[in-house]
N, C-alpha and C positions, 0 to 999 in steps of 0.2 A: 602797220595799221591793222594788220590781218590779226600779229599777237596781241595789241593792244585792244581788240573786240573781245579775245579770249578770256583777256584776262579781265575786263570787263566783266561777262560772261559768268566768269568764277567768280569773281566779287559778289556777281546777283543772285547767283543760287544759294554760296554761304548763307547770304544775308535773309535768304525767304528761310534755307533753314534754322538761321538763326531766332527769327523774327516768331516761326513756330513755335520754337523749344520755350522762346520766351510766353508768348500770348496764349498760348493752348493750355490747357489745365493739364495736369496730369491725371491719370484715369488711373481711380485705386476699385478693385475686382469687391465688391459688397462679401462680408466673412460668411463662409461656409460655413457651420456647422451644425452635427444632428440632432436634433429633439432630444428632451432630457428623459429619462430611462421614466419607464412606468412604475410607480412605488405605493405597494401596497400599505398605505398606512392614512390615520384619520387624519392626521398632519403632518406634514415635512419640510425640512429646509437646508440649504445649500448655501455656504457664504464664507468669503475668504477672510480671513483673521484680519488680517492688513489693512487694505483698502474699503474694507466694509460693505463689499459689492455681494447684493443676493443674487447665488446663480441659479438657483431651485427654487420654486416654494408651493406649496397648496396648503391652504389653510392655515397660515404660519404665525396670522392673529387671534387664530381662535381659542377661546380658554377653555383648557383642558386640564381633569387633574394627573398631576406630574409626577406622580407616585414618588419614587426615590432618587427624581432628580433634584427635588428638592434639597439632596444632602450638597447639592453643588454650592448651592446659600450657607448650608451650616456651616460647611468647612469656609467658606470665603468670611464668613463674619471670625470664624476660629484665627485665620491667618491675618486677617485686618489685626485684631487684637493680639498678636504675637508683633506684626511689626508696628504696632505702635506701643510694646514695652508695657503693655498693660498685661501679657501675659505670656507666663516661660514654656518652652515644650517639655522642659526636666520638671513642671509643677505638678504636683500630687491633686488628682482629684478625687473628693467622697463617692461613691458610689450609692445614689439612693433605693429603697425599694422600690419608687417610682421605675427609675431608671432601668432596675434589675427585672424587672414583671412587664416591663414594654414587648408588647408582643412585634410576630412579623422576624424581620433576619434578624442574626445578632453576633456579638464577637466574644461572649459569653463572662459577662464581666461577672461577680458577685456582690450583692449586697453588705455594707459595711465592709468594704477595703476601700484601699486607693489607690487610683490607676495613673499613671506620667498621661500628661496634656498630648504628645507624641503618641503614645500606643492608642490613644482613645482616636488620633486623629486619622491613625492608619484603619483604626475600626471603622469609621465612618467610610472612611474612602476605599479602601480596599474589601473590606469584607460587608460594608453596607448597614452595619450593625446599626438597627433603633435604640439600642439599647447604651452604644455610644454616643448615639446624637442627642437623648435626653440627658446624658450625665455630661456632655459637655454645656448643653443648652443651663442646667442647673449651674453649672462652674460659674461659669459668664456672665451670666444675668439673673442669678435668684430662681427662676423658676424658669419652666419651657415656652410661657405665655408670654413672661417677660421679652426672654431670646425671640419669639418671635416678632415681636413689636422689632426688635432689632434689623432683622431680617427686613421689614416693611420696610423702615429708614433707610437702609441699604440701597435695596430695590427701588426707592422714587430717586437715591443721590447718584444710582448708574442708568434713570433713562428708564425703568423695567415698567411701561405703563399699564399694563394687562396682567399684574400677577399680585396676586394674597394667598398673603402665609400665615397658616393660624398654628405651626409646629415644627418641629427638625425632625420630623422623620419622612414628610410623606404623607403617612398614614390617612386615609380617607376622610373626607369633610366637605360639603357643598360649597361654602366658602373659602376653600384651600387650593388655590388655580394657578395657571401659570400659560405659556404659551409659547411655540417652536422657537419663534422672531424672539422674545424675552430670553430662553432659555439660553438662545444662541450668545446674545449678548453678553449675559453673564458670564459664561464662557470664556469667550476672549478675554473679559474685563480679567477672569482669575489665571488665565495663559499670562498674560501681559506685566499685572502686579504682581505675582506673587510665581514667579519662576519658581523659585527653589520646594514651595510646598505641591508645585505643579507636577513635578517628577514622581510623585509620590501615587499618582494615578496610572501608569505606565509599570508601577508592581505586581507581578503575576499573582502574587502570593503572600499569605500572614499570619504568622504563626503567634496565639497568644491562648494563654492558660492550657498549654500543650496542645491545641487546635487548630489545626491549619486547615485553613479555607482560601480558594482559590480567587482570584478575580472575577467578578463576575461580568466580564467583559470578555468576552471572546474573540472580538477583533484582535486583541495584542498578540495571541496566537497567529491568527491569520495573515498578518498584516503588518510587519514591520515598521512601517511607517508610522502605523497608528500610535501613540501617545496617553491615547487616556479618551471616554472620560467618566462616564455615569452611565449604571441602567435603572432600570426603574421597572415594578411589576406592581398594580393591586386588577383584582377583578374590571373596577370600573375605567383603570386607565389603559389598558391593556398592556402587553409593553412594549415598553418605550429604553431609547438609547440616545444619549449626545456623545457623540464621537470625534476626535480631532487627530488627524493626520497631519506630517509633513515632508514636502517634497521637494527638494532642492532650492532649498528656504521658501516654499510657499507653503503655506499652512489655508487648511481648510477647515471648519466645524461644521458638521450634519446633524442633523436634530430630527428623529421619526419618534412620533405617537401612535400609540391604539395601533399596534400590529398585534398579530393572533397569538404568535408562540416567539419565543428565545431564538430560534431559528431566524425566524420572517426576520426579528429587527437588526439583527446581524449581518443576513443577506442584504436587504433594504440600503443598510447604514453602507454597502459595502458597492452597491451599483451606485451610489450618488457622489462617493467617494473617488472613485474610478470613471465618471463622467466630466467629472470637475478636472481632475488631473491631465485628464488626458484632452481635454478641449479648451483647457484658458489656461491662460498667464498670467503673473503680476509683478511686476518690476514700481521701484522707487526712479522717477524720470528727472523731479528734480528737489534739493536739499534745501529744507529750511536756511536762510541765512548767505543763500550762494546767489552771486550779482546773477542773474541775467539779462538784464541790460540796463543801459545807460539815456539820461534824458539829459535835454537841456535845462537847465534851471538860470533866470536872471534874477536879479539885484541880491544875490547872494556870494559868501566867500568864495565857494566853487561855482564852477560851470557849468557841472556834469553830475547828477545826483544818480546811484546806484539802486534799482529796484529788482525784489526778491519777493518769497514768498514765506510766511509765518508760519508754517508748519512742510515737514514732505509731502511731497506730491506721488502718493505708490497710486498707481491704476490696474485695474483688472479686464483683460481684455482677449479676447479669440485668440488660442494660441497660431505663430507664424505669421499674425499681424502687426508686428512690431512694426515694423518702416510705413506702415500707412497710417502709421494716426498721426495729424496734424496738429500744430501748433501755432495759437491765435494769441497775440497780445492786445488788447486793448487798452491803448494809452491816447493821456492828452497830447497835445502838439508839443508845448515845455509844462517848467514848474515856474513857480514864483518865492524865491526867499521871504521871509526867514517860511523853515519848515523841521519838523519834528523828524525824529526818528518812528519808524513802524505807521506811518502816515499812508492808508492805501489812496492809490494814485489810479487804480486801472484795473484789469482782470486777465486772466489769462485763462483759454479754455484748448480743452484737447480733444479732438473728435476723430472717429473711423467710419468712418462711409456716411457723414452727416449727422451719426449719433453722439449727444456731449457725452463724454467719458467721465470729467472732471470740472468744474472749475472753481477757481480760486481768486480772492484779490491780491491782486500785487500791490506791493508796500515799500514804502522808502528804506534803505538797511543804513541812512546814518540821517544823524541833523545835519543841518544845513541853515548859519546865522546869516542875520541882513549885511549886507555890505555896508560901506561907508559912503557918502552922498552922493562923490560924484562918477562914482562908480554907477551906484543908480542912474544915477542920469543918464548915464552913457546908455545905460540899459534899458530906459524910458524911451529916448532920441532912437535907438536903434529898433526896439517894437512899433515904433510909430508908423516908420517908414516901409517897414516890414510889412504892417498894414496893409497901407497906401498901394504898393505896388502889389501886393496881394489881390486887394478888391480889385484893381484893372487887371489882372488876368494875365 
């Protein structure tokens, strides 16, 4: 009798700790981490490639002109038109007088020759040259006015809502604007499309009509990581740098304007760079196209209908917070046949300390045809009852 209280006993304390682990939430600690660095600049921004999550910003809508990050548009129209076959890197471009008397940087082309679509596109990118960005503006589209019109189309078909381009160089104009949050954008869009022309910013160095001129980027020195991408100098815009690093596959893009000297926006680019790295993460959690889970579906061929999400799910998040971000699905009770393929059904959200991280809808990953009659039926007679003993409780 005496073991048999015992063990009693032990059953009821299991049970109350079992009854805990179950009913008690689990307590996730709210993310630590410190204030973003102080950045001398009239605008800045901080934002991972991937996920598209801004970590920094001040001022990051505001229009501002963009001196020679503008060449980031000349070259992304240069390489749209290379991969779509309208134009070769081995093709010979004229060299205008326009193009040759464009004042500001240059990669020293000359008037009446011609230059390969490649050496003109490392001018632009590597050595900054106005002088390249008019004579490819001319190739492309007839004239620099025309290319810019180009650049406009561009810019409303990737999103860019705060920027006009009335040139490919740069070069000063009241209505020639851009802004940290756009710039950034663009950005990625030309990390993402155009890999191979991407590397090409990541060159120290460019040697053309025996002149070699350095990058004007100084992070690449400093910075291993870094990659690329644009600086930019006129009196009115101060300067300015987009800069892209990456770190054991997380990629970051920083964008500062209006700092004082070549210095500032180096350092600048370089605390916001090292803030981000070292205090977030970003991981892909889950894959376009992969079940995570299964519903009931009636009066259909299957039973069981498979639901996924229509694109990856990468999140950006406090570094060392991996295990506490939560996962919420939002679904109905069943489905009902007949049903399509990519049919969102529900949502899925992911959060850390009650902040959404993400969400997404969830979507069918196959059809799903009607059954045959009395198969329905079966599946009519069966919801009914389902009902019934549902409402009584």
């Amino acid at each position: 009798m005496q073991q048999s209280s015992i063990e009693w006993l032990g059953r009821g304390v299991w049970f109350l700790i079992f009854s805990i682990a179950v009913i008690m939430p689990r307590v996730y600690a709210a993310p630590i981490i410190p204030p973003p660095p102080s950045i001398a600049a009239s605008s800045y921004l901080l934002i991972d490639a991937k996920s598209k999550k801004v970590l920094v910003e001040k001022n990051s809508a505001q229009r501002l002109p963009p001196a020679s990050l503008t060449k980031i548009m000349t070259a992304y129209i240069v390489e749209e038109e290379i991969k779509s076959g309208r134009l070769k890197m081995d093709e010979a471009a004229p060299i205008s007088v326009k193009a040759w008397r464009t004042g500001g940087s240059k990669m020293f082309i000359r008037e009446g020759t011609e230059v390969a679509v490649s050496d003109l596109l490392k001018g632009v990118i590597i050595q900054s040259g106005n002088d390249a960005s008019v004579a490819l503006a001319e190739h492309i589209a007839g004239s620099e006015d025309a290319f810019a019109d180009m650049m406009n189309q561009q810019a409303v078909a990737l999103g860019l809502t705060n920027t006009n381009f009335l040139n490919a160089t740069g070069l000063p104009d009241e209505e020639h604007y851009s802004t940290a949050e756009d710039l950034a954008q663009l950005t990625i869009a030309l990390i993402q499309n155009h890999p191979e022309q991407y590397q090409l910013y990541a060159q120290r160095s460019y040697k053309f009509n025996n002149i070699d001129q350095p990058n004007r980027n100084k992070l690449l020195w400093r910075d291993r990581s870094v990659d690329g991408v644009k600086t930019g100098y006129t009196s009115a815009a101060g300067y300015c740098l987009v800069a892209s690093a990456e770190r054991n596959g997380v990629r970051l893009v920083s964008v500062v304007m209006g700092t004082d000297s070549d210095e500032a926006r180096m350092r600048e680019s370089q605390k916001l760079l090292s803030y981000g790295f070292r205090n977030f993460d970003t991981q892909t959690l889950y894959q376009e196209g992969i079940n995570l889970q299964q519903l009931d579906i009636y009066f259909g061929q299957s039973e069981k209908i498979d639901l996924g999400v229509g694109e990856d799910i990468t999140v950006t998040f406090p570094r060392g917070y991996y295990d506490d971000i939560q996962v919420e699905m939002v679904l109905p009770e069943y489905l009902e046949a007949p049903i399509a393929v990519a049919t969102q059904v529900g949502e899925i959200r992911l959060t850390l300390d009650d902040e959404l991280l993400y969400s997404a809808p969830l979507q069918t990953l196959q059809a799903v045809e009607e059954s045959n009659f009395f198969s329905r039926l079966g599946d009519s007679i069966y919801l009914f009852y389902a009902s019934i003993f549902s409402d009584d409780g």
